[in-house]
C-alpha positions in Angstrom: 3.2 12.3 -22.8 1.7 9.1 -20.5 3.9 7.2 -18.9 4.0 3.6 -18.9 5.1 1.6 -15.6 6.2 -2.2 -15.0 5.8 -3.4 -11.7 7.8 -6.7 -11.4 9.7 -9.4 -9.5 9.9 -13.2 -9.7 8.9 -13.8 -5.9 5.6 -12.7 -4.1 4.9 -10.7 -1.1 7.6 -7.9 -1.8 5.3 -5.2 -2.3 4.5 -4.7 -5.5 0.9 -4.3 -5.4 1.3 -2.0 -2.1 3.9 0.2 -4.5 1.0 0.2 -7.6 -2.1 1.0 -5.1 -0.5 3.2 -3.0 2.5 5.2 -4.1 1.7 5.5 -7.6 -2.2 5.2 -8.3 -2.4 8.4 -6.0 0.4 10.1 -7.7 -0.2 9.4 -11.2 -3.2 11.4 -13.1 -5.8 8.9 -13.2 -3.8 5.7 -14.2 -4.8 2.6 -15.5 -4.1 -0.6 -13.7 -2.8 -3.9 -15.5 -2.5 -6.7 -13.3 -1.0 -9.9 -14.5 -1.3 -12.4 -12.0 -3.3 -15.8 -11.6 -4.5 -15.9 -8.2 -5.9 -12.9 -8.0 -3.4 -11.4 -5.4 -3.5 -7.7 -6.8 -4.0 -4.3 -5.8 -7.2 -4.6 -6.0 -7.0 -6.2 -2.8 -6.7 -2.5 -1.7 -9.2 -1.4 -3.3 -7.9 -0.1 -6.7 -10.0 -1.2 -10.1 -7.9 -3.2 -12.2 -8.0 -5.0 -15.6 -6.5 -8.6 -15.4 -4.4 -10.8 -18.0 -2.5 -13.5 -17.9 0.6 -14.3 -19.4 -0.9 -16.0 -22.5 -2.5 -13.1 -23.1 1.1 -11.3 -23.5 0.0 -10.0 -27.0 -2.8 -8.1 -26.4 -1.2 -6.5 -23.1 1.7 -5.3 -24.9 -0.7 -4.1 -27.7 -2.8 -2.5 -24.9 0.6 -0.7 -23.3 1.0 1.0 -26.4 -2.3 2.2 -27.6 -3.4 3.1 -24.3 -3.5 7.2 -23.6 -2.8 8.0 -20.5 -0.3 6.7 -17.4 -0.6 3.0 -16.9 0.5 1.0 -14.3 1.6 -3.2 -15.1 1.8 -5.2 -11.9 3.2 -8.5 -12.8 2.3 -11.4 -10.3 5.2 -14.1 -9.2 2.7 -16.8 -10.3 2.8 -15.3 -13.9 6.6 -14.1 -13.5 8.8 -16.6 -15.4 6.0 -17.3 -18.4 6.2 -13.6 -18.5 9.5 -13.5 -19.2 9.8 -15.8 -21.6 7.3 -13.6 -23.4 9.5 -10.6 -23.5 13.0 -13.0 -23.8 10.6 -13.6 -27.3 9.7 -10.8 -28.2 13.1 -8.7 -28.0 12.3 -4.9 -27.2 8.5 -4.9 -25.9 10.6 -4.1 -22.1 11.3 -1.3 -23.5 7.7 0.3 -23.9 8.0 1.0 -20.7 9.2 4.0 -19.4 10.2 2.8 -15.9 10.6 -0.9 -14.3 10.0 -1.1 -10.9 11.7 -3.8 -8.7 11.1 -4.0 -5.1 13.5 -5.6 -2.6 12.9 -6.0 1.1 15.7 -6.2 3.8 14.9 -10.5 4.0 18.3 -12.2 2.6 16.1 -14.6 0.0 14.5 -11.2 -1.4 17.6 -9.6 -2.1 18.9 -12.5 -4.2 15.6 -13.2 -5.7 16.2 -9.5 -6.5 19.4 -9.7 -8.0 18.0 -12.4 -10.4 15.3 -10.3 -11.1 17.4 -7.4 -12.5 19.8 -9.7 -14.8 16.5 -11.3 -15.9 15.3 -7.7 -17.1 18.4 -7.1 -18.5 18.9 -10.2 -20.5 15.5 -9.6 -22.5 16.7 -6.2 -23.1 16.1 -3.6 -20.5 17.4 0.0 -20.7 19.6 -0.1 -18.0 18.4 3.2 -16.7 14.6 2.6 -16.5 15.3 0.3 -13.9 13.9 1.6 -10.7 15.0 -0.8 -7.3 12.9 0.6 -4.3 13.7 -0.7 -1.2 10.8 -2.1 0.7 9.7 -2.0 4.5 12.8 -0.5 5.9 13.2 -0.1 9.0 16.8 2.3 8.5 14.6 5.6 10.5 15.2 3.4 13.6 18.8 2.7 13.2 19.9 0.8 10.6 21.5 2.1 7.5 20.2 1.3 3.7 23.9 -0.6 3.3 23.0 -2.7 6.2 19.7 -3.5 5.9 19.5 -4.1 2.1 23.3 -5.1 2.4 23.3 -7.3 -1.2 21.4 -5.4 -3.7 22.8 -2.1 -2.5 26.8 -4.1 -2.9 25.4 -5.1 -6.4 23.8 -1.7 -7.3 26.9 0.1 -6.5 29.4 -2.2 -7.9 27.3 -2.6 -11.0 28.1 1.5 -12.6 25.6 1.1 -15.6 22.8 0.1 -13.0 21.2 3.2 -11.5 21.1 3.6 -7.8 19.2 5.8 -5.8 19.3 5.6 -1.8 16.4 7.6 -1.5 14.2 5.5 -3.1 12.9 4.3 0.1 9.6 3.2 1.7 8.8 2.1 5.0 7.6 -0.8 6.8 4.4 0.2 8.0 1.1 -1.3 8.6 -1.4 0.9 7.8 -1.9 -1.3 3.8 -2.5 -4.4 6.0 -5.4 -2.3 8.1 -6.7 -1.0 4.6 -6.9 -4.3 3.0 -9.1 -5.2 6.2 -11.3 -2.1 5.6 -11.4 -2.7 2.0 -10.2 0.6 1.6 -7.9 2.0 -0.9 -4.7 4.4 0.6 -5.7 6.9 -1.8 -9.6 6.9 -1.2 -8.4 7.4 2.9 -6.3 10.2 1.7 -8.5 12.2 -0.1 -11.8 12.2 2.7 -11.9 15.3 4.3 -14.4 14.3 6.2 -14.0 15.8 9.9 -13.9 12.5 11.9 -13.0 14.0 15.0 -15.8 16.0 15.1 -18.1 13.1 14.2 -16.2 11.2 17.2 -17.3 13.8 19.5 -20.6 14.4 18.7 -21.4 10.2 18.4 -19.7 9.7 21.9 -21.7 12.5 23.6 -25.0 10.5 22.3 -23.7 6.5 22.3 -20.5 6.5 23.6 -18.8 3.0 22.8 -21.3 1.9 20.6 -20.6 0.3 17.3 -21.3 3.9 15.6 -18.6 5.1 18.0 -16.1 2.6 17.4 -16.2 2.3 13.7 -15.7 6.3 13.3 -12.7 5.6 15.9 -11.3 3.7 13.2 -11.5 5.7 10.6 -10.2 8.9 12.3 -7.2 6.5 12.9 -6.5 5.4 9.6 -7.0 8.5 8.5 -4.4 10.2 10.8 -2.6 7.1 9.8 -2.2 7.6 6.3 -1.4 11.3 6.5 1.4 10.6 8.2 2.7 7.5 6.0 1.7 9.8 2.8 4.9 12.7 3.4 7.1 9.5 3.2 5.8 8.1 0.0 5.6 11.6 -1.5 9.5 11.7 -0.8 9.5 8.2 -2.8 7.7 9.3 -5.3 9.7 12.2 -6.2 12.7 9.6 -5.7 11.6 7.6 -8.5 12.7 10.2 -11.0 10.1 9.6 -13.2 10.4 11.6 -16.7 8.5 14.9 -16.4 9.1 14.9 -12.8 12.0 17.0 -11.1 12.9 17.9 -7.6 12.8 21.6 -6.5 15.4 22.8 -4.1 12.9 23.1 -1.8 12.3 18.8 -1.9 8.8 19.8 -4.2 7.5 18.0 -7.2 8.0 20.1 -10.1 6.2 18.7 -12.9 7.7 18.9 -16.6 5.1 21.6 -18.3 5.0 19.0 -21.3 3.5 16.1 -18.9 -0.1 16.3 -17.2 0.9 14.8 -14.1 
């Protein structure tokens, strides 16, 4: 069975394309990508193929939710955010075709409220309380801080709230290795899937044309690619956090995947 993810929130520049491109276009098995947004700020920016609508087009994206085969990803823009809603306020029960919706927070005070809006939003036009998914965003908690600290509001809400799930290890990290893949034009998952032995290509360039451009630009990929190995163990861990159906943890922290799914 395919599963069907929302990507939402009604402000920009909390993550949600980041979250499509590079914690669950890796993860899923070979997902397509919905991207409703009107100025083109998508994850394609990190180099992920996606198929745009816009809100007026809500019809035949629903339509195309449903009919479509395999996992599918929607990443709804905050310039197409409030026309979208209306859409599903309308249309009472299309939330529902999806099997999880994803809202990201971050640890800035605005965020969290725009957050909490967010949520009663979703649950006004009829969310399943427990498909929501909240994944807190660019923590910085691994140097100090605690979750209830850093995301103080929506964690107060979440647990005061007992029909709203909340899961403190849905976590990811601030970290700028996306920003250094946008600039490469490179996709997290393309970077984590090149074997390609940079290190020895480092060598064997710098014995020939030390600094040259050659030199430099294999430098930076051997850096993003030890970069991205060692952000990827942390969004495994969010992955497998998300409790998507089909997906259970193993005592041993291991994705165990439902025999009945394909992921």
């Amino acid at each position: 069975m395919p599963l069907k993810i929302l990507v939402i929130h009604s402000t920009g520049l909390v993550g949600k394309s980041i979250i499509t491109a590079s914690l669950l276009h890796p993860r899923l098995s070979s997902p397509r990508i919905f991207s409703v947004e009107r100025q083109n700020q998508d994850a394609a920016r990190y180099g992920i193929d996606v198929s745009r609508y816009r809100s007026a087009d809500f019809k035949k994206l629903i339509n195309d939710v449903v009919v479509e085969p395999g996992d599918l990803v929607v990443d709804v823009g905050a310039s197409q955010y409030a026309d979208f809603m209306k859409e599903f306020a309308r249309v009472r029960g299309a939330i529902n075709d999806f099997d999880v919706v994803i809202v990201p927070t971050t640890p800035d005070g605005r965020v969290q409220e725009e957050t909490l809006g967010t949520i009663e939003t979703l649950l006004k036009v009829g969310l399943q309380p427990d498909k929501l998914r909240v994944v807190f965003n660019r923590a910085t908690i691994d140097q100090g801080d605690s979750l209830e600290t850093e995301f103080e509001h929506v964690v107060a809400h979440l647990i005061g709230t007992p029909s709203l799930p909340f899961y403190e290890d849905l976590v990811t990290y601030e970290n700028p290795i996306h920003s250094e893949l946008r600039a490469e034009g490179l996709s997290f998952e393309e970077v984590a899937t090149d074997t390609t032995d940079y290190r020895k290509l480092v060598s064997d360039v710098a014995r020939k044309s030390p600094n040259s451009a050659v030199h430099r630009r294999l430098v930076g990929r051997l850096n993003l690619q030890r970069a991205v190995a060692s952000a990827t163990s942390d969004l495994d861990a969010a992955f497998v956090a998300l409790r998507l159906p089909g997906v259970q943890i193993e005592t041993d922290g291991r994705l165990a995947i439902d025999n009945e799914m394909e992921h």
